[in-house]
Structure formats: C-alpha cells, structure tokens
NUKE-649662 format. One record per residue (C-alpha): x, y, z; residue number from 1. Coordinates in nm, 4 decimals, always signed. Layout:
! residues N
      east     north        up  drenfi
         X         Y         Z     NUM
...
! end
This chain:
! residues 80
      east     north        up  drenfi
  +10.3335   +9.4731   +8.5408       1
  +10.2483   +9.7400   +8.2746       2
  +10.0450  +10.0474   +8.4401       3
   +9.8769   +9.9875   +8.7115       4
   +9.6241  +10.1881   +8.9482       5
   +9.5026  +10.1353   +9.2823       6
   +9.1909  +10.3401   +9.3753       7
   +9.1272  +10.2334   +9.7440       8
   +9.4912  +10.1646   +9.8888       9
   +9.4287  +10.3219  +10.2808      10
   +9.6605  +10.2084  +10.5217      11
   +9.4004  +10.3009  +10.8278      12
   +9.2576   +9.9617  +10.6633      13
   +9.5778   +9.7712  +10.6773      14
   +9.6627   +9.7749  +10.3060      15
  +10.0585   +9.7314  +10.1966      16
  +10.2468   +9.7091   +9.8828      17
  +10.4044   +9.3631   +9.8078      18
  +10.6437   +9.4616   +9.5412      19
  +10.9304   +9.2224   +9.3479      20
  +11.2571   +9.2964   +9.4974      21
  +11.4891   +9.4703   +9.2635      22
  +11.2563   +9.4860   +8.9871      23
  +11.4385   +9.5742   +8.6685      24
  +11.7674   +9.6248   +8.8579      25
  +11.6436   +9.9158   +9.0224      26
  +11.7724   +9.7893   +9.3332      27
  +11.3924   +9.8397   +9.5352      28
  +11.4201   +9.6530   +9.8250      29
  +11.8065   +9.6780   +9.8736      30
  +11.9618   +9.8496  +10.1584      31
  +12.1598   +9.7243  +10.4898      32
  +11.8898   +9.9065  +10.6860      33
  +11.5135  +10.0035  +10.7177      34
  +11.6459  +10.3974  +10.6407      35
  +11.8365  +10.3171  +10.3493      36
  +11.5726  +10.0221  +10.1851      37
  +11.3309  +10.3105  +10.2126      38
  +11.5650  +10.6060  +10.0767      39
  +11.5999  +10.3660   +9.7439      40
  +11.2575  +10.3152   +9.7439      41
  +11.1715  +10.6805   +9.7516      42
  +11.4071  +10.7632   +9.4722      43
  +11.1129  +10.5880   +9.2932      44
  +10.8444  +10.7554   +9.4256      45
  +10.7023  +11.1120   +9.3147      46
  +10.3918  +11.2960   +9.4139      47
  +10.1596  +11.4090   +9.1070      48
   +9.9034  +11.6421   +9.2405      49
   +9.6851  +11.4038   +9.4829      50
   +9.8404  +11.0365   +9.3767      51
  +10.1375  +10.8968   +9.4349      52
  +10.3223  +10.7948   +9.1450      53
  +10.6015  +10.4702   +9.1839      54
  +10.7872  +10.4039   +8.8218      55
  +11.0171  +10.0999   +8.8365      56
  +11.1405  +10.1385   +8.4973      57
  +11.0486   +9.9592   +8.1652      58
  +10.7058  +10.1040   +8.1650      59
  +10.6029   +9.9592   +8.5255      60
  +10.4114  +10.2061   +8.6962      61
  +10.2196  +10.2155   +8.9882      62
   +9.9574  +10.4595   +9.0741      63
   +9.8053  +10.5107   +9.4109      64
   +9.4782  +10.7649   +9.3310      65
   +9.4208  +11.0362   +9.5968      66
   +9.7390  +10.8759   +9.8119      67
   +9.9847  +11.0915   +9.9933      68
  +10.3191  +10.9891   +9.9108      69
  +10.5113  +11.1103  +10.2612      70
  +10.2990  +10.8530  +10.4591      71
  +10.4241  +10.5672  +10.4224      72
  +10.6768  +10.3912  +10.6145      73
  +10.8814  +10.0685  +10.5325      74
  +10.6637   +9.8424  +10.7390      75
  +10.3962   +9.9164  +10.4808      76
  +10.6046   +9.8080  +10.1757      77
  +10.6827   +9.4608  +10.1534      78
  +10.9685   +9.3214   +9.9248      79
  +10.9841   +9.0149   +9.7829      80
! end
C-alpha cells in the first residue's frame, strides 16, 4: 500500500473505505461486535490538524485531506 492520500473522500457522496482485514496483524477488522471492530479500528486512527491520519503499520498509511476523523461510523468502513 505504501502512503496513500485521498483528497475527495465525503461520505454525504457515499464514499467508504474498503480496507484488507487484519492488515499486518494489526487485527483491523476483528472484533465480536460493530463497537469493538470499530474501537480496534480507531486505535489506528489519529487526527493531524484537518486530515485524518490511519497507519496500519509497515509504512501503510492512509491519509484522508481535510477529513474529520470522529465521523465515521463502521458502516462506512468495509473489511475485507
């Protein structure tokens, strides 16, 4: 994946995030429920300024530009 950075991600628009499941055993995508899938998946997650900053590890890192972190919810996250 490398460094990645999304400039127009707007969920008013119906955009989501299709990300690998567990990706380098970070356990993304794991949980017995909706609350705990996302609680991993905001262990990932930081908020730099106006973008929203996800690192999976091993230099994967994805960058939402002018995104606020807080708003998204797990059915805009896919995992597969």
């Amino acid at each position: 994946m490398g460094k990645d950075v999304i400039y127009d991600f707007k969920l008013k628009q119906g955009d989501q995030l299709i990300i690998q499941d567990n990706m380098n055993g970070t356990g993304i995508g794991s949980g017995s429920t909706d609350a705990e899938v996302m609680q991993n998946f905001r262990k990932l997650v930081k908020q730099v300024g106006r973008d929203t900053v996800m690192n999976f590890g091993d230099g994967d890192v994805l960058t939402l530009k002018n995104f606020k972190a807080s708003t998204l919810e797990r059915g805009d996250i896919w995992f597969w």
